[in-house]
DRENMI-867778 format. One record per atom (N, C-alpha, C, O): chain; atom name; residue number from 1; residue in one letter; x, y, z. Coordinates in pm, whole numbers, always signed. Layout:
<rs>
R  chaine  atome  num  residu      xx      yy      zz
R       A     CA  NUM       a       X       Y       Z
...
</rs>
This chain:
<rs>
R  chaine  atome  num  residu      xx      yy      zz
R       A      N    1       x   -2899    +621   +5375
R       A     CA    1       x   -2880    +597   +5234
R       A      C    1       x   -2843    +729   +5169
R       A      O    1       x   -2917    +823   +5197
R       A      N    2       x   -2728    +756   +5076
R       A     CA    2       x   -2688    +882   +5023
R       A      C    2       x   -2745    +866   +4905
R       A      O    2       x   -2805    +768   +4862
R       A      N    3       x   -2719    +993   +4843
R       A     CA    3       x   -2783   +1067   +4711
R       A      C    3       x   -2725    +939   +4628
R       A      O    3       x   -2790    +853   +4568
R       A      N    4       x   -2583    +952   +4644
R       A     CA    4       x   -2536    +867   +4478
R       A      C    4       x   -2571    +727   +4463
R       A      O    4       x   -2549    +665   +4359
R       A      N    5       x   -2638    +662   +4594
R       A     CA    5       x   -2684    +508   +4600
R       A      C    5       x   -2802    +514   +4502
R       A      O    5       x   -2817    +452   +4397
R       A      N    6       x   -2940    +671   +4604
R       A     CA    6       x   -3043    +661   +4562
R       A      C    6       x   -3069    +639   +4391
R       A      O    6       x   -3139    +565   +4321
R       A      N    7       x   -2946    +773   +4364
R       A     CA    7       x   -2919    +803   +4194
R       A      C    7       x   -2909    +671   +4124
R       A      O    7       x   -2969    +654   +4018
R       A      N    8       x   -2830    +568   +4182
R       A     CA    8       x   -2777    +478   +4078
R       A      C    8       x   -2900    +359   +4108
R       A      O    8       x   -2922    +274   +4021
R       A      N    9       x   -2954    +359   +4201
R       A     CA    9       x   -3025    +279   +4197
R       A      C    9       x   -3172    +266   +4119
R       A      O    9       x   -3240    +166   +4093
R       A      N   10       x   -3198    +446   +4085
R       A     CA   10       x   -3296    +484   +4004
R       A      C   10       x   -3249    +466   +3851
R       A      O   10       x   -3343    +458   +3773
R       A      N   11       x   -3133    +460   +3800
R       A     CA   11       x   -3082    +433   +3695
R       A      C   11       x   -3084    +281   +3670
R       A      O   11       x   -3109    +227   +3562
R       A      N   12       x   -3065    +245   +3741
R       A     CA   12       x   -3045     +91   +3715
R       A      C   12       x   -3187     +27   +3664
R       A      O   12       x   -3209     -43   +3566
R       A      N   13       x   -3276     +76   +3764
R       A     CA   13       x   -3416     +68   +3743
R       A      C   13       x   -3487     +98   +3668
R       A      O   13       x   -3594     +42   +3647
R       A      N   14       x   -3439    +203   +3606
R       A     CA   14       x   -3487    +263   +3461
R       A      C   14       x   -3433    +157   +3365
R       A      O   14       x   -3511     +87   +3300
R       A      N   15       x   -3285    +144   +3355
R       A     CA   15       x   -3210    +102   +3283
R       A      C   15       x   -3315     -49   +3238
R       A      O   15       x   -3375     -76   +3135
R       A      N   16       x   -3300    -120   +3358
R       A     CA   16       x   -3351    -307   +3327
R       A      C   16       x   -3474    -290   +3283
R       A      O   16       x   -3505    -319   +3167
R       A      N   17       x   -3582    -226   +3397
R       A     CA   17       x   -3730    -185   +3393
R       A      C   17       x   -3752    -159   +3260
R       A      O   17       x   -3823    -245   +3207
R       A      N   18       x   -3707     -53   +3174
R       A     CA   18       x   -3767      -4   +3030
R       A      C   18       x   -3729    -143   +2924
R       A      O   18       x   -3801    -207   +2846
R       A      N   19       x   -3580    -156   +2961
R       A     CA   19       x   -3553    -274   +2838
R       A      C   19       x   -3658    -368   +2871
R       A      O   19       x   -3727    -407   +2777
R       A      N   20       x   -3689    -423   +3010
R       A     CA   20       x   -3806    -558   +2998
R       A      C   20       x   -3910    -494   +2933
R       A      O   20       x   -3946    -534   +2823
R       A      N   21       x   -3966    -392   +2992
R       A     CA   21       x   -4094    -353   +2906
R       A      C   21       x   -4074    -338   +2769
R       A      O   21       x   -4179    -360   +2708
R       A      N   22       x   -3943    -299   +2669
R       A     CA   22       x   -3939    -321   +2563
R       A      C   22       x   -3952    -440   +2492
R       A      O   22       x   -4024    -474   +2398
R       A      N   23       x   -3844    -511   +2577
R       A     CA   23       x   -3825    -650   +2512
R       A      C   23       x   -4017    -744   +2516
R       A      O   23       x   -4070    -811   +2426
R       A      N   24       x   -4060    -716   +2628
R       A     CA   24       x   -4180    -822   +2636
R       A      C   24       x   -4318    -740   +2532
R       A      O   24       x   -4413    -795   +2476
R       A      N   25       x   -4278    -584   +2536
R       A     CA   25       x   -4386    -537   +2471
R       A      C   25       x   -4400    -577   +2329
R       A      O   25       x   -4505    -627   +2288
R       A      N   26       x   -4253    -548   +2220
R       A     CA   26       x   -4249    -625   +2137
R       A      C   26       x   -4270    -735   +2129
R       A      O   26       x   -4318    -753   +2017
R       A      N   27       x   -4261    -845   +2194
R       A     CA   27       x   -4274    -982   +2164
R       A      C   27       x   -4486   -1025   +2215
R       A      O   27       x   -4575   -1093   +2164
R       A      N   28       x   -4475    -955   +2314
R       A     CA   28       x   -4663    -948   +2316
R       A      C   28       x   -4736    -896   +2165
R       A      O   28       x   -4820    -953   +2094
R       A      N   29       x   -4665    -754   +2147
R       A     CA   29       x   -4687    -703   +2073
R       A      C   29       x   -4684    -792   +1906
R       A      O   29       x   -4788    -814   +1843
R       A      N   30       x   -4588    -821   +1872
R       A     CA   30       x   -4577    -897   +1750
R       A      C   30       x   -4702   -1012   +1721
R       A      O   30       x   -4790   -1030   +1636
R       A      N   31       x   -4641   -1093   +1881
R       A     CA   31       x   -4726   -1196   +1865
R       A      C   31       x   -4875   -1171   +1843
R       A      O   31       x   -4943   -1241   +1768
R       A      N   32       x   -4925   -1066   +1914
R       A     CA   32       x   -5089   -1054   +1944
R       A      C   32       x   -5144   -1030   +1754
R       A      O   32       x   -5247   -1073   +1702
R       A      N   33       x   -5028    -946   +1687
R       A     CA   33       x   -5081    -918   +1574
R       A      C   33       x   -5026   -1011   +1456
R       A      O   33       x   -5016    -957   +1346
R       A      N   34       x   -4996   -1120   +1466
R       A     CA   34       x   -4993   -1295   +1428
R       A      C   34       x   -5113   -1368   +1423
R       A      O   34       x   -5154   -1430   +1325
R       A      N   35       x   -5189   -1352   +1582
R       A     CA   35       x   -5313   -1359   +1605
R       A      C   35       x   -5399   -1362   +1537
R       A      O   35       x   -5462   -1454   +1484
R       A      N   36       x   -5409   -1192   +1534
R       A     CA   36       x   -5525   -1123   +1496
R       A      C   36       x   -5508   -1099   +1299
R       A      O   36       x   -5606   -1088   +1226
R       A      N   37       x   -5375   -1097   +1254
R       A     CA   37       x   -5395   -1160   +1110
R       A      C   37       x   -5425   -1249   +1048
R       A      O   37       x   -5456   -1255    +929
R       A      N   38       x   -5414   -1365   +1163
R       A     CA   38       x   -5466   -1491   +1094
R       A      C   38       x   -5620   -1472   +1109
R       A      O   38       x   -5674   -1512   +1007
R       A      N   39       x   -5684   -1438   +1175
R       A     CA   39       x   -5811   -1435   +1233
R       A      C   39       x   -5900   -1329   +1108
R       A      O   39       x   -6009   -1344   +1054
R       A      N   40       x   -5810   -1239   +1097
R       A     CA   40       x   -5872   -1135   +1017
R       A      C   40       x   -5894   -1206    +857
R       A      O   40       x   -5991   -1205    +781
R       A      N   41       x   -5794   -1251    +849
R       A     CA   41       x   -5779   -1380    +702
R       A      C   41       x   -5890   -1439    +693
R       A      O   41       x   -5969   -1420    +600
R       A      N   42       x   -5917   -1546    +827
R       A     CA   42       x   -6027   -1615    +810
R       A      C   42       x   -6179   -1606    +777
R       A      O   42       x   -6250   -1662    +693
R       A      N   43       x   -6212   -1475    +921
R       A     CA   43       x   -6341   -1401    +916
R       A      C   43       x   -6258   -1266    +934
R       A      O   43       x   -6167   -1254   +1017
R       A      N   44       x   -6289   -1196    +873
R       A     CA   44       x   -6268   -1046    +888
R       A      C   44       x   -6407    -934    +934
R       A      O   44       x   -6495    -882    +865
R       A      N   45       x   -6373    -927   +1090
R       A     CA   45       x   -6457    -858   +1169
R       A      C   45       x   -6386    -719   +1190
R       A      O   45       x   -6272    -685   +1159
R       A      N   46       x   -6505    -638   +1263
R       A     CA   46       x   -6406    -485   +1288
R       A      C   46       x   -6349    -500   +1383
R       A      O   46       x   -6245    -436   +1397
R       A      N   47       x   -6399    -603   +1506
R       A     CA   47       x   -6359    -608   +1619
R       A      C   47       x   -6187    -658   +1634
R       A      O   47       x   -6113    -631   +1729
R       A      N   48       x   -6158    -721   +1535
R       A     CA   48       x   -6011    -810   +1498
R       A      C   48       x   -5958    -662   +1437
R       A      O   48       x   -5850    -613   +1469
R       A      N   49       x   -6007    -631   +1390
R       A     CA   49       x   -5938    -505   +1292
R       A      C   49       x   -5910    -362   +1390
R       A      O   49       x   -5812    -290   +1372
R       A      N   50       x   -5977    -344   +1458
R       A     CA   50       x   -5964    -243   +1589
R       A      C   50       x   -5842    -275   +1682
R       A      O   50       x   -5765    -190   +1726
R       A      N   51       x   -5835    -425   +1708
R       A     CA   51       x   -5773    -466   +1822
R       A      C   51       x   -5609    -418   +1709
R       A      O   51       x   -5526    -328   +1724
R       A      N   52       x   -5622    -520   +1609
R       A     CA   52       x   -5493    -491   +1536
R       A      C   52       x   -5453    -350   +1518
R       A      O   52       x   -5338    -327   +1556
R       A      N   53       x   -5505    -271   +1479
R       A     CA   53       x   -5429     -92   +1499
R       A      C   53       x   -5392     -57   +1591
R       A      O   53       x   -5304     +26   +1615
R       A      N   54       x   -5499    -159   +1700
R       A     CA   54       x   -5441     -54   +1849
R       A      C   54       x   -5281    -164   +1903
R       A      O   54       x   -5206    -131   +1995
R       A      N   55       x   -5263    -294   +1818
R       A     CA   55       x   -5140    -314   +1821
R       A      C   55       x   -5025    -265   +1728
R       A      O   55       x   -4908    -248   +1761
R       A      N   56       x   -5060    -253   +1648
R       A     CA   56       x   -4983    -171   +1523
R       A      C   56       x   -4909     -29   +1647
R       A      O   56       x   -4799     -17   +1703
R       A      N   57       x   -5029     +52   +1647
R       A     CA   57       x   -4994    +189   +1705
R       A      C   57       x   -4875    +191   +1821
R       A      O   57       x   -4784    +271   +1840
R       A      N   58       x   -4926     +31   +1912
R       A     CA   58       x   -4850     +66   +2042
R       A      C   58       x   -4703     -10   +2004
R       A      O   58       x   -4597     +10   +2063
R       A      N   59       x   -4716     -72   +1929
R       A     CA   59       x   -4605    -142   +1898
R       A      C   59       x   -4534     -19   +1829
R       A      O   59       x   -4419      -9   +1873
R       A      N   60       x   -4560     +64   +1748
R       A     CA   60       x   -4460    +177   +1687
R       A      C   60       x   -4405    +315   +1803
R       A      O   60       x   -4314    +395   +1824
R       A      N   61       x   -4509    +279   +1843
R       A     CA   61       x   -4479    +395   +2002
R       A      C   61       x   -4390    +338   +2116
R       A      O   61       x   -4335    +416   +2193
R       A      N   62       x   -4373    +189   +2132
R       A     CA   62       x   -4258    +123   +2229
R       A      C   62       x   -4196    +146   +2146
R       A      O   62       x   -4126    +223   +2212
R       A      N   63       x   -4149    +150   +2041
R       A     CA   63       x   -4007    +169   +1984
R       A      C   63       x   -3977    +277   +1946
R       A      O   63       x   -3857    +288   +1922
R       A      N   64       x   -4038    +367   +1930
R       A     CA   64       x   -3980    +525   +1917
R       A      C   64       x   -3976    +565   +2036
R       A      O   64       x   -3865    +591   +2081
R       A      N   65       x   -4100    +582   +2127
R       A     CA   65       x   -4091    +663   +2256
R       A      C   65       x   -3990    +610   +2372
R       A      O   65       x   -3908    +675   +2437
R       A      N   66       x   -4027    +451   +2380
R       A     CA   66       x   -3951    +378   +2533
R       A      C   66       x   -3805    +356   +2421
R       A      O   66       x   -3704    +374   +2488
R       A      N   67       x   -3789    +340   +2349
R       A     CA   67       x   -3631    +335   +2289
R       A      C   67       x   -3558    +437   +2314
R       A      O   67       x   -3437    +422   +2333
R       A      N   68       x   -3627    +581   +2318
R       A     CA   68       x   -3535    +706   +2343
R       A      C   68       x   -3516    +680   +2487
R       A      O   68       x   -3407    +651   +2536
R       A      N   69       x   -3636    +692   +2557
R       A     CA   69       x   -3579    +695   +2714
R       A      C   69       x   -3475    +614   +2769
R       A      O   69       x   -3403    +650   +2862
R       A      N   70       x   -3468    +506   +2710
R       A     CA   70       x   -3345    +380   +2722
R       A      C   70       x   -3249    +420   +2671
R       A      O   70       x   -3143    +368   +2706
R       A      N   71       x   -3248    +528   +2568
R       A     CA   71       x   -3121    +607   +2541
R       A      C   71       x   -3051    +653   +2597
R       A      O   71       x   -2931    +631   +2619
R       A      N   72       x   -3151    +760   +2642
R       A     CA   72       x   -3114    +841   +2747
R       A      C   72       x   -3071    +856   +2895
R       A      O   72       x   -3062    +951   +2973
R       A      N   73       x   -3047    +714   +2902
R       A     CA   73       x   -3046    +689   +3048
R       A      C   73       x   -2882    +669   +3069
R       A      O   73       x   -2835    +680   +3183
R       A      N   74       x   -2812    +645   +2975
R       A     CA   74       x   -2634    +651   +2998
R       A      C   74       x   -2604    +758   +2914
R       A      O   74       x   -2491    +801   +2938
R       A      N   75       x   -2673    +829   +2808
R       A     CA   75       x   -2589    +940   +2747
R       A      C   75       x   -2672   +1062   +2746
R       A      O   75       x   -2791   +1068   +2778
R       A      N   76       x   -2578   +1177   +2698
R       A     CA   76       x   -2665   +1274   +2760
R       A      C   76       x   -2774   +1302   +2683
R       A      O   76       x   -2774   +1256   +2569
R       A      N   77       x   -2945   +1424   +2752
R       A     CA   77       x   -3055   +1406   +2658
R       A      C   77       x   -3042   +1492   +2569
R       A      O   77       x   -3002   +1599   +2615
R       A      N   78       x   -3064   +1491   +2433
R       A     CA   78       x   -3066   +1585   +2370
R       A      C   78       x   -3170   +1686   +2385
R       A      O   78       x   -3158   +1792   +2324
R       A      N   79       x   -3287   +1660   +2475
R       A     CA   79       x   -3371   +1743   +2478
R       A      C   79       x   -3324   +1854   +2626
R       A      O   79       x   -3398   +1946   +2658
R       A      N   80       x   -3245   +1835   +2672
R       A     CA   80       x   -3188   +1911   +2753
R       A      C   80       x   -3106   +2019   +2665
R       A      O   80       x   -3102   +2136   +2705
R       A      N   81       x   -3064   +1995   +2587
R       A     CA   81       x   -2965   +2090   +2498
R       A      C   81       x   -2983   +2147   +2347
R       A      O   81       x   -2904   +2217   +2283
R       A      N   82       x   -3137   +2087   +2300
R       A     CA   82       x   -3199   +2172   +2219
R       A      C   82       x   -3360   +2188   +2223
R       A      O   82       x   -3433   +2089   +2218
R       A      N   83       x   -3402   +2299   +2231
R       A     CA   83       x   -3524   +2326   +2216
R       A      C   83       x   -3594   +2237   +2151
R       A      O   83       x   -3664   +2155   +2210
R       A      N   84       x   -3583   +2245   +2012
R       A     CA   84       x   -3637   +2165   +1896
R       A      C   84       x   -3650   +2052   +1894
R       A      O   84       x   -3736   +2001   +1821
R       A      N   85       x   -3568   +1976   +1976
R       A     CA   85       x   -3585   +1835   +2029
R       A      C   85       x   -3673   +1787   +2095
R       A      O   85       x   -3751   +1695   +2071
R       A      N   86       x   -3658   +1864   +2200
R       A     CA   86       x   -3750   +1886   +2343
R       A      C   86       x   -3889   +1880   +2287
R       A      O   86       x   -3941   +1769   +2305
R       A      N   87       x   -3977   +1980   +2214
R       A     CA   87       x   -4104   +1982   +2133
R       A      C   87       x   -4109   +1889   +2040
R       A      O   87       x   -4226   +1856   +2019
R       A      N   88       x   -4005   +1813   +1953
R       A     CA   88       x   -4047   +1751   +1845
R       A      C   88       x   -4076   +1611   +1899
R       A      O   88       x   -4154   +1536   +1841
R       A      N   89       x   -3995   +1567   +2043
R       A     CA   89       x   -3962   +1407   +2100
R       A      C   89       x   -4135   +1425   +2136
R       A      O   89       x   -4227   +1362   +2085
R       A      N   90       x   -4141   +1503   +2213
R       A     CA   90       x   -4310   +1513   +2303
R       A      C   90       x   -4393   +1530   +2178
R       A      O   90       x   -4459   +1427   +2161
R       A      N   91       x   -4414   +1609   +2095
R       A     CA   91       x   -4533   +1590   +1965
R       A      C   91       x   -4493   +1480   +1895
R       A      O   91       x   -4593   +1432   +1842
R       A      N   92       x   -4390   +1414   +1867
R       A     CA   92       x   -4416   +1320   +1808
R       A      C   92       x   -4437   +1204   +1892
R       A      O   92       x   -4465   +1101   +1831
R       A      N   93       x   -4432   +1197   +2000
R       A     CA   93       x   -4478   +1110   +2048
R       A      C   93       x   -4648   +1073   +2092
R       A      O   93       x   -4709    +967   +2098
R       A      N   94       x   -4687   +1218   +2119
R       A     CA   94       x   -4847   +1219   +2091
R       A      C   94       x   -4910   +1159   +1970
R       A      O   94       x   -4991   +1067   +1959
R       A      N   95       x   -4845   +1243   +1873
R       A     CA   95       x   -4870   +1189   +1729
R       A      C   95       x   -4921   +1045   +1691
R       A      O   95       x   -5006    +991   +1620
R       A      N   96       x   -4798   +1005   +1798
R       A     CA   96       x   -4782    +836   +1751
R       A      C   96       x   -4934    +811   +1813
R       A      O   96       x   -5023    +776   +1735
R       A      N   97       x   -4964    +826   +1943
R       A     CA   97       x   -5024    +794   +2066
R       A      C   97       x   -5184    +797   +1960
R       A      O   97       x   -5254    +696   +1954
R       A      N   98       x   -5225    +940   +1877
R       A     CA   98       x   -5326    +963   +1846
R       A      C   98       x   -5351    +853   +1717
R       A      O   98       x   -5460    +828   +1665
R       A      N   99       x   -5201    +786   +1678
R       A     CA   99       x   -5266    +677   +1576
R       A      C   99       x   -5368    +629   +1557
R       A      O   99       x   -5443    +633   +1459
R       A      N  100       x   -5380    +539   +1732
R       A     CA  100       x   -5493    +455   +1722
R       A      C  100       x   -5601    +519   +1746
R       A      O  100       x   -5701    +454   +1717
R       A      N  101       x   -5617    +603   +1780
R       A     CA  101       x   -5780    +694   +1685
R       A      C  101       x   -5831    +699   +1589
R       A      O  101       x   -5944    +683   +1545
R       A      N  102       x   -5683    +740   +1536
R       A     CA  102       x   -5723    +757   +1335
R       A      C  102       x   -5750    +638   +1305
R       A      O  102       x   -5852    +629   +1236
R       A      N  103       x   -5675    +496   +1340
R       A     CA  103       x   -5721    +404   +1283
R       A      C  103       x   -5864    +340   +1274
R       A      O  103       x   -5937    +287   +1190
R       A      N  104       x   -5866    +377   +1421
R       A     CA  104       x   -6052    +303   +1455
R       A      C  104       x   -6177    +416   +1386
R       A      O  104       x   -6295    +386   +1374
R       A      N  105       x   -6118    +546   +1348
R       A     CA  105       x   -6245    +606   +1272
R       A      C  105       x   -6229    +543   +1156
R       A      O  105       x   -6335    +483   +1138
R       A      N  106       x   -6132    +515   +1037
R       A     CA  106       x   -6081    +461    +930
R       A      C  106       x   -6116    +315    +953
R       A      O  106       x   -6144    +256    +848
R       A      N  107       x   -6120    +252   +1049
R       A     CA  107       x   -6200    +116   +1028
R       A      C  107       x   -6375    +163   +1016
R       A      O  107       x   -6471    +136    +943
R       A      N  108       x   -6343    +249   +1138
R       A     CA  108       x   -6545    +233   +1115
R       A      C  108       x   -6586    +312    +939
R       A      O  108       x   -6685    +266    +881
R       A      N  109       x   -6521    +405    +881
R       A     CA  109       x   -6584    +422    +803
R       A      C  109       x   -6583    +328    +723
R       A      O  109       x   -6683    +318    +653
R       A      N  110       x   -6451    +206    +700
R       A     CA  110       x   -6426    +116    +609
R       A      C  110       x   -6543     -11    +632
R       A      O  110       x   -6580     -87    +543
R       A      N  111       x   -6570     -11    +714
R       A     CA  111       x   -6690    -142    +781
R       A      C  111       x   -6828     -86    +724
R       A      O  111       x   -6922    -157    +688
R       A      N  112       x   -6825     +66    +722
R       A     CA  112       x   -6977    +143    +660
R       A      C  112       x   -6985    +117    +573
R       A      O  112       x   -7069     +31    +544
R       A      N  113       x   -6898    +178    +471
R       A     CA  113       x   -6929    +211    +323
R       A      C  113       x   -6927     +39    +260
R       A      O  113       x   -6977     +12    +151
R       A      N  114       x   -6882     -32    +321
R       A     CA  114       x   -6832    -176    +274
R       A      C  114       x   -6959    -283    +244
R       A      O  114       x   -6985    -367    +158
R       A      N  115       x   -7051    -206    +420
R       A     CA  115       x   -7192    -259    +401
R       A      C  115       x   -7291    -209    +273
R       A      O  115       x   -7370    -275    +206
R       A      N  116       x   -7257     -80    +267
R       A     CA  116       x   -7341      +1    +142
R       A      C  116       x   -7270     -39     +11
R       A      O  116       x   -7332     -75     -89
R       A      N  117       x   -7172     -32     +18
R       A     CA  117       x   -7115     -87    -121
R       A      C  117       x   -7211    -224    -149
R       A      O  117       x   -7289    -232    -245
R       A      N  118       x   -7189    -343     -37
R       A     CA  118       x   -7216    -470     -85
R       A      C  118       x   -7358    -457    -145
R       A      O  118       x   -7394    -519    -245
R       A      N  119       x   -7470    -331     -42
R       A     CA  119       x   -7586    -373     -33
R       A      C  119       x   -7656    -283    -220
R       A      O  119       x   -7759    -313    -280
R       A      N  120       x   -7569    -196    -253
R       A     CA  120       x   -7571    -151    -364
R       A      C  120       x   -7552    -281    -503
R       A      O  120       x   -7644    -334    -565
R       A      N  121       x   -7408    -301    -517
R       A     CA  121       x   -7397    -438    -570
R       A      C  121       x   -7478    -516    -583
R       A      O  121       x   -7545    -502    -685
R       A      N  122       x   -7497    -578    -534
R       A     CA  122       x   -7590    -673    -473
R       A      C  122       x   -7707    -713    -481
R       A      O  122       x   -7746    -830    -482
R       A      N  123       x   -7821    -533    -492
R       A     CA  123       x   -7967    -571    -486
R       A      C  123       x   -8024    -623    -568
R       A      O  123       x   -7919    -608    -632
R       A      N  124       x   -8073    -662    -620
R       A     CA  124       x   -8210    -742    -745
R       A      C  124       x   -8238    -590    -765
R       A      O  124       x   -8265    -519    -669
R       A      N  125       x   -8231    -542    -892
R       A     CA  125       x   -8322    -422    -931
R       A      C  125       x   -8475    -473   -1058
R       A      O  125       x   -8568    -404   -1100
R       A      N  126       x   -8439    -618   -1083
R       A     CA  126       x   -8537    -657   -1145
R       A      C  126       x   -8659    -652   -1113
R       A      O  126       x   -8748    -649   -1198
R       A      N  127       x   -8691    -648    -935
R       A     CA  127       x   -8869    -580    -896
R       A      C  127       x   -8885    -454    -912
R       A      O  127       x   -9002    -416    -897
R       A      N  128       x   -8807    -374    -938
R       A     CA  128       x   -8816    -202    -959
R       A      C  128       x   -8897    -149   -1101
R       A      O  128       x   -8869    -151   -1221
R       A      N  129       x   -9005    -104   -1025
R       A     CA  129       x   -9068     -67   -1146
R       A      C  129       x   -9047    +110   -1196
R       A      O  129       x   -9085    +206   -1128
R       A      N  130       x   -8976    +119   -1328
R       A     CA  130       x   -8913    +278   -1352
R       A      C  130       x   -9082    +313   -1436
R       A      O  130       x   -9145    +249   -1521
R       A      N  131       x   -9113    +448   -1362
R       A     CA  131       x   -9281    +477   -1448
R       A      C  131       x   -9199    +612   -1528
R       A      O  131       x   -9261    +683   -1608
</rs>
């Protein structure tokens, strides 16, 4: 087997391989957070609300991150021919990656204060005796 078979056959593979994983990730992706909005509508738990960021996040990261590589696979990379590219494609792609972190601390504090809010609101202060 020669080089230019192996070459094209690793291209090809990239080529189909990334688009399926695009095409099915979006459509998992969409759908799962269809799901989990209707669900969140109904009863709104953290557990529905966690799952949804961490689809939000990956769904914005298949389409920035696996969209470039599918780019890049018939034309040339730009991160080969500028520095600035090269660092900005890789940090922003972390970036994206660290979303779903931020989101799940930002749920948990939103699930905290939500309980203290209600339980503030809420109390009977009419047994409180002020001396």
């Amino acid at each position: 087997m020669s080089t230019s078979s192996i070459v094209a056959a690793q291209k090809n593979v990239g080529l189909y391989g990334l688009s399926t994983l695009l095409i099915l990730g979006n459509f998992g992706n969409i759908f799962t957070m269809i799901i989990l909005a209707r669900r969140i509508r109904r009863q709104p738990k953290s557990c529905s609300f966690y799952l949804l960021s961490a689809c939000t996040s990956n769904w914005i990261v298949i389409n920035t991150a696996l969209m470039s590589n599918i780019v890049v696979i018939d034309h040339t990379d730009p991160q080969n021919t500028s520095n600035v590219v090269c660092k900005l494609r890789w940090a922003g792609t972390h970036a994206l990656l660290m979303l779903s972190r931020s989101f799940s601390k930002l749920i948990n504090l939103y699930f905290l204060y939500q309980e203290i809010i209600f339980i503030v609101f809420f109390y009977d202060y009419s047994d409180c005796w002020l001396y």
